[in-house]
N, CA, C and O atoms as a GROMACS GRO file, in nm:
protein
  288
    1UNK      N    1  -0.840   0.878   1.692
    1UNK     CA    2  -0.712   0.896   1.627
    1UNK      C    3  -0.720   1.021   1.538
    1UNK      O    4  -0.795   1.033   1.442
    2UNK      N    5  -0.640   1.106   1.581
    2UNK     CA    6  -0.689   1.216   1.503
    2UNK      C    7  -0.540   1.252   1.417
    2UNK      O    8  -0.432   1.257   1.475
    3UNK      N    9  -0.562   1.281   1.230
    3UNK     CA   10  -0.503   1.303   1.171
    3UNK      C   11  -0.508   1.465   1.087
    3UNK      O   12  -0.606   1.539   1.078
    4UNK      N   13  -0.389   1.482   1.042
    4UNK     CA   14  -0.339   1.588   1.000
    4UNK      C   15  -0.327   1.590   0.812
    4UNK      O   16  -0.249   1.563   0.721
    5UNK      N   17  -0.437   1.630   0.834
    5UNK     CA   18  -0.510   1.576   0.666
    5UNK      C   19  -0.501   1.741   0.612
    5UNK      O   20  -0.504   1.841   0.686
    6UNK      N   21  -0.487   1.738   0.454
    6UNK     CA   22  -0.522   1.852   0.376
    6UNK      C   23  -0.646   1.881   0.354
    6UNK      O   24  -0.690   1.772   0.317
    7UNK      N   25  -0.734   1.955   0.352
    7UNK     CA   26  -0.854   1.995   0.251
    7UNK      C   27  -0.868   1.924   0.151
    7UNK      O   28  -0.930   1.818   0.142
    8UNK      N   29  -0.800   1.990   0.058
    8UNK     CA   30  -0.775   1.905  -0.075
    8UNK      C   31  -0.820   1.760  -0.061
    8UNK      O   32  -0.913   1.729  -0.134
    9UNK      N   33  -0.783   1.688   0.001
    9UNK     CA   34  -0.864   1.525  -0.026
    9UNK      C   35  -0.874   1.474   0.093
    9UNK      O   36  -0.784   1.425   0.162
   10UNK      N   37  -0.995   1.488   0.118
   10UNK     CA   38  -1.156   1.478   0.243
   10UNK      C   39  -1.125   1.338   0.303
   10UNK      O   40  -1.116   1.310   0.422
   11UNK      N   41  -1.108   1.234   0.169
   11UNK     CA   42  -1.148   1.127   0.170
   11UNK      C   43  -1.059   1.033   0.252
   11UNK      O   44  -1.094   0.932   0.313
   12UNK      N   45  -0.920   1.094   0.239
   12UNK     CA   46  -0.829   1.004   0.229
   12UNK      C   47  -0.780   0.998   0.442
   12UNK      O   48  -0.758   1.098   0.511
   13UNK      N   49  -0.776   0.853   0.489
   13UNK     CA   50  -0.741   0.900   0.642
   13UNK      C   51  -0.670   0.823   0.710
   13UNK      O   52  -0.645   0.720   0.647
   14UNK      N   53  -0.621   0.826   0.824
   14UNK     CA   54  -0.509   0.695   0.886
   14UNK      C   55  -0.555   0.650   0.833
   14UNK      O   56  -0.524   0.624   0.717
   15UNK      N   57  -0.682   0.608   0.905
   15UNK     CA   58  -0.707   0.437   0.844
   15UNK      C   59  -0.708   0.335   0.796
   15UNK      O   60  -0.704   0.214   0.820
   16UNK      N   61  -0.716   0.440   0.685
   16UNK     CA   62  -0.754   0.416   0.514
   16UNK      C   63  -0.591   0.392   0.508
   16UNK      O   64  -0.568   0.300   0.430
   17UNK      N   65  -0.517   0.426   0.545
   17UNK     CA   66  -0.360   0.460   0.475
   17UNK      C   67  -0.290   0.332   0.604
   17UNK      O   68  -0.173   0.299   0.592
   18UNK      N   69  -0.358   0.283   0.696
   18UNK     CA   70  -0.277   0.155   0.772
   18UNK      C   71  -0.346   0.033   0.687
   18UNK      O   72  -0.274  -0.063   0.658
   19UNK      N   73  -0.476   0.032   0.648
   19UNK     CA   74  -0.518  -0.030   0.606
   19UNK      C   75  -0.469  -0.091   0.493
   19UNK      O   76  -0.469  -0.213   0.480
   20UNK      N   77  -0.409   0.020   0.370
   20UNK     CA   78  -0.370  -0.027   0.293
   20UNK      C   79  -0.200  -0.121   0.323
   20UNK      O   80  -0.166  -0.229   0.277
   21UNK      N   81  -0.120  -0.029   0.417
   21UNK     CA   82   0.029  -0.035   0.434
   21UNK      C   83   0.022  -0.229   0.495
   21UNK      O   84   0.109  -0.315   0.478
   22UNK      N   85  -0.144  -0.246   0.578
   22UNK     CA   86  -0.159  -0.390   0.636
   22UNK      C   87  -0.196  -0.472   0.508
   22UNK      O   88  -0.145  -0.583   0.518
   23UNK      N   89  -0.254  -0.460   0.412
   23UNK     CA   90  -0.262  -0.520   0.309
   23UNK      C   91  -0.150  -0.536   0.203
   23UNK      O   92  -0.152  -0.635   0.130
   24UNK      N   93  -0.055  -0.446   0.192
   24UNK     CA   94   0.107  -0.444   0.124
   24UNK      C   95   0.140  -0.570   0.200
   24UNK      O   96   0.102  -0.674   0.147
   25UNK      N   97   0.213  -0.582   0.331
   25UNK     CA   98   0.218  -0.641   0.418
   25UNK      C   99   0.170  -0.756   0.375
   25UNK      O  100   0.250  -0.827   0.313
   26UNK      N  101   0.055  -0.798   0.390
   26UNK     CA  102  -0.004  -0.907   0.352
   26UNK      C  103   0.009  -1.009   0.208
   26UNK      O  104   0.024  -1.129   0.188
   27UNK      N  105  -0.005  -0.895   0.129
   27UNK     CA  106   0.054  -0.959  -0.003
   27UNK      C  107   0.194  -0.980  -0.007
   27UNK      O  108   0.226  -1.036  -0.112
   28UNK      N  109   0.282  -0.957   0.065
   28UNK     CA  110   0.435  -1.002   0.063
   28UNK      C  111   0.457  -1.121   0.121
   28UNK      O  112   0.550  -1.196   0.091
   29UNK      N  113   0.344  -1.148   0.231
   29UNK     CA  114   0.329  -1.267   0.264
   29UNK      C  115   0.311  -1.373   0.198
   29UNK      O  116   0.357  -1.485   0.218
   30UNK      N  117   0.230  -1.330   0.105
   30UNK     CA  118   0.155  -1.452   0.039
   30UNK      C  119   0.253  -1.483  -0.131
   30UNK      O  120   0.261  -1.581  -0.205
   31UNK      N  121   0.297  -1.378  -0.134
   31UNK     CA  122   0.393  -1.380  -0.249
   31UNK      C  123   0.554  -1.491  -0.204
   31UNK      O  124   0.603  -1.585  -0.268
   32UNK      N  125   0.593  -1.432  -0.080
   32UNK     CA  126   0.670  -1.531  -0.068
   32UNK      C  127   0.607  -1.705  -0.032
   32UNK      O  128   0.673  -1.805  -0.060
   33UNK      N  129   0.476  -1.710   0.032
   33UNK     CA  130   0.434  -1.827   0.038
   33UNK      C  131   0.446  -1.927  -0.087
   33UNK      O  132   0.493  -2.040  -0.078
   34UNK      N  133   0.387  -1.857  -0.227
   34UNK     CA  134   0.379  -1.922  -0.338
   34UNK      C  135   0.491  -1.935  -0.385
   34UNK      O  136   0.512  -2.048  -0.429
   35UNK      N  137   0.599  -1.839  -0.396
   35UNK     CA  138   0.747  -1.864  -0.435
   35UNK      C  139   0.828  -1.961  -0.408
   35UNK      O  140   0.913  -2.011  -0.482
   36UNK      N  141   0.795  -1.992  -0.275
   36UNK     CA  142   0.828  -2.130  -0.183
   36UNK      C  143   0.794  -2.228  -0.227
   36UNK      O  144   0.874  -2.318  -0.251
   37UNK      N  145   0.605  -2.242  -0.261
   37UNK     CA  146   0.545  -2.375  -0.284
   37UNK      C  147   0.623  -2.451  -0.452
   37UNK      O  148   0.664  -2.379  -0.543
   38UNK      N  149   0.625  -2.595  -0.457
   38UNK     CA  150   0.687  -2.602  -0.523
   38UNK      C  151   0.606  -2.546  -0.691
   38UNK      O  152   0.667  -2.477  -0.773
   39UNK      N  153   0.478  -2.589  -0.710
   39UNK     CA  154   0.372  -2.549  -0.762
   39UNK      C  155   0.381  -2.380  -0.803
   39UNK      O  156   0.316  -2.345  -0.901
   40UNK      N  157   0.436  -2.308  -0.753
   40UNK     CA  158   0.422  -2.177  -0.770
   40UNK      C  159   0.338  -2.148  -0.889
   40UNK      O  160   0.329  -2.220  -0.988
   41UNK      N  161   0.282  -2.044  -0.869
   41UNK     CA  162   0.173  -2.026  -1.000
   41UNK      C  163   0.279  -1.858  -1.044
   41UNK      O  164   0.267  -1.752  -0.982
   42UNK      N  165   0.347  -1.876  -1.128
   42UNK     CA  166   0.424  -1.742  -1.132
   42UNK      C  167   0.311  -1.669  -1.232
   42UNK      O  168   0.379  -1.589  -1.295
   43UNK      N  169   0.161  -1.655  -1.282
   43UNK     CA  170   0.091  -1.582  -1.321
   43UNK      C  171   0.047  -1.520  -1.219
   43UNK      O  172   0.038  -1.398  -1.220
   44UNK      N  173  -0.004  -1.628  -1.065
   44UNK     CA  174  -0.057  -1.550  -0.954
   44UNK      C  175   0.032  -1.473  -0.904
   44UNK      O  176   0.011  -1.356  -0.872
   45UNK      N  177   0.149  -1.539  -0.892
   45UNK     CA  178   0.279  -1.446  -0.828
   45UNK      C  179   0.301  -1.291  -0.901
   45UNK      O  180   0.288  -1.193  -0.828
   46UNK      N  181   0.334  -1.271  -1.043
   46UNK     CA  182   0.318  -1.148  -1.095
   46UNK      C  183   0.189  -1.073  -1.110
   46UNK      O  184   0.192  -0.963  -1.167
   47UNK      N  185   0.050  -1.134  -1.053
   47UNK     CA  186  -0.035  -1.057  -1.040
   47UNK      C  187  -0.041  -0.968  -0.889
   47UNK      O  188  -0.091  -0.858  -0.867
   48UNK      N  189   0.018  -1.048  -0.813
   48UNK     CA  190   0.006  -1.012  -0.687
   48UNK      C  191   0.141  -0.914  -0.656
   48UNK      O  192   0.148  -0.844  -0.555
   49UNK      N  193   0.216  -0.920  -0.732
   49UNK     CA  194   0.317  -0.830  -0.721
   49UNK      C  195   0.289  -0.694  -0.816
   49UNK      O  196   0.358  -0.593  -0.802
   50UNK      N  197   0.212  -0.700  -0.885
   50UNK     CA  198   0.117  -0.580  -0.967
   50UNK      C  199   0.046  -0.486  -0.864
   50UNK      O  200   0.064  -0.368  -0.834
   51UNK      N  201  -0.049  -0.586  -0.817
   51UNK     CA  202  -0.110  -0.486  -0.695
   51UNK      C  203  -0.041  -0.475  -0.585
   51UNK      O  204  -0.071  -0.363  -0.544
   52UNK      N  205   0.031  -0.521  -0.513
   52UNK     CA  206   0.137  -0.484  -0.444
   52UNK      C  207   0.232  -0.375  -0.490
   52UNK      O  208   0.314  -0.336  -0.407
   53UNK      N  209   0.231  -0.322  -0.609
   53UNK     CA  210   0.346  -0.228  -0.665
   53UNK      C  211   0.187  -0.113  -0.676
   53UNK      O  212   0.208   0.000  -0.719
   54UNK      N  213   0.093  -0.136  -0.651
   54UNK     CA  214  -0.011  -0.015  -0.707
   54UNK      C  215  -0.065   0.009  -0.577
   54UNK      O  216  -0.114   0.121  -0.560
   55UNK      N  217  -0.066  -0.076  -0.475
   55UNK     CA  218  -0.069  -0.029  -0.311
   55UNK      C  219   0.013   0.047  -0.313
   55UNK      O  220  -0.018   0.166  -0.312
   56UNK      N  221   0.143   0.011  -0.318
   56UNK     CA  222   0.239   0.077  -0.287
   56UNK      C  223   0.281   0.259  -0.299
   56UNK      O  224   0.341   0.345  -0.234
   57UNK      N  225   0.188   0.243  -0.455
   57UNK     CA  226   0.189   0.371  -0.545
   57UNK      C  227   0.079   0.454  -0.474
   57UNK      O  228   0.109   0.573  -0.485
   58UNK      N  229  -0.036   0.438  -0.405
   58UNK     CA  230  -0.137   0.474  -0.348
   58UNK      C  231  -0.110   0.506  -0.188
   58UNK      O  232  -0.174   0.599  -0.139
   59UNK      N  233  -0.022   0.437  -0.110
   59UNK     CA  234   0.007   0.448   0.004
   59UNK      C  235   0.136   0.599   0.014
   59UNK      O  236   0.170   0.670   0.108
   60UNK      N  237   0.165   0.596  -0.096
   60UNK     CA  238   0.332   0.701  -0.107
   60UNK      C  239   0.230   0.856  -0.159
   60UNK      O  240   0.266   0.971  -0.133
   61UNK      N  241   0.128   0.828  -0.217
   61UNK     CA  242   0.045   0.945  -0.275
   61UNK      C  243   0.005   0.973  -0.183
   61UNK      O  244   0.031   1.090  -0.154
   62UNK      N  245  -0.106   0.868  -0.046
   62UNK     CA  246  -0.152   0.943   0.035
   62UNK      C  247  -0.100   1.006   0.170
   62UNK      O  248  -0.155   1.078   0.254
   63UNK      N  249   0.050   0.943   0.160
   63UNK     CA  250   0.166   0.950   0.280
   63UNK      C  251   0.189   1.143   0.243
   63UNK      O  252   0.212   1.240   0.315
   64UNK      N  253   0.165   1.121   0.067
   64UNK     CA  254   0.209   1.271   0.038
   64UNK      C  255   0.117   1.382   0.042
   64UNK      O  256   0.145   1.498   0.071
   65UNK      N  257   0.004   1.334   0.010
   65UNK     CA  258  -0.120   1.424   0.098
   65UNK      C  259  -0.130   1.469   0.254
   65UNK      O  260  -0.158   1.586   0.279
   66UNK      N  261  -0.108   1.383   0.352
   66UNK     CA  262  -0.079   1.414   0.497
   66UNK      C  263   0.033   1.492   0.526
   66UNK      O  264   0.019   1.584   0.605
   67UNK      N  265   0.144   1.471   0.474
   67UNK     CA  266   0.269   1.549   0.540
   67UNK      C  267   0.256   1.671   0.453
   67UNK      O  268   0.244   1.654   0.332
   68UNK      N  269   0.256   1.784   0.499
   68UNK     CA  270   0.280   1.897   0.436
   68UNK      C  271   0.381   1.918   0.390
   68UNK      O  272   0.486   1.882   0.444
   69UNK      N  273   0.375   2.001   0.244
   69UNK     CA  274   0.471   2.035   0.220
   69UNK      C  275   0.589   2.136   0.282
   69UNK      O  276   0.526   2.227   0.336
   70UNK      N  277   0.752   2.163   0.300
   70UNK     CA  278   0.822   2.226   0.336
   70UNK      C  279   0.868   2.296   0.234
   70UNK      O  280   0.890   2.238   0.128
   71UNK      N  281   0.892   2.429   0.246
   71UNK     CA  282   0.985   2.478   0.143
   71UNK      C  283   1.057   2.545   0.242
   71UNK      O  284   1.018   2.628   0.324
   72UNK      N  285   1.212   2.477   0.212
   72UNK     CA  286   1.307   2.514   0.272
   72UNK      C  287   1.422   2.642   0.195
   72UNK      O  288   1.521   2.682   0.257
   0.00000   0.00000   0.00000
């Protein structure tokens, strides 16, 4: 799978960037699971919606590293 990466940051690659978008994914799952249960733990629920909002923040940074910039 070959990607269209900057210099600037070596590190960062599909992979790494489906990997995370499958783990977002995942925690939405599980967020609505507990919301449902009657039990809901709304400490676990707003923790998991924390890192779900900091995936999120990490997946849009490295979405912005791959696409080059345009100046139109």
């Amino acid at each position: 799978m070959a990607s269209a990466l900057n210099d600037d940051e070596p590190g960062v690659s599909s992979e790494e960037l489906e990997r995370l978008k499958q783990e977002h994914r995942d925690l939405d799952g599980a967020i609505d699971a507990l919301e449902l249960s009657v039990a809901g733990d709304q400490l676990q629920i707003q923790r998991l919606k924390r890192r779900k909002l900091a995936l999120r923040d990490r997946i849009s940074y490295i979405e912005d590293q791959i696409t080059p910039d345009i100046i139109a």
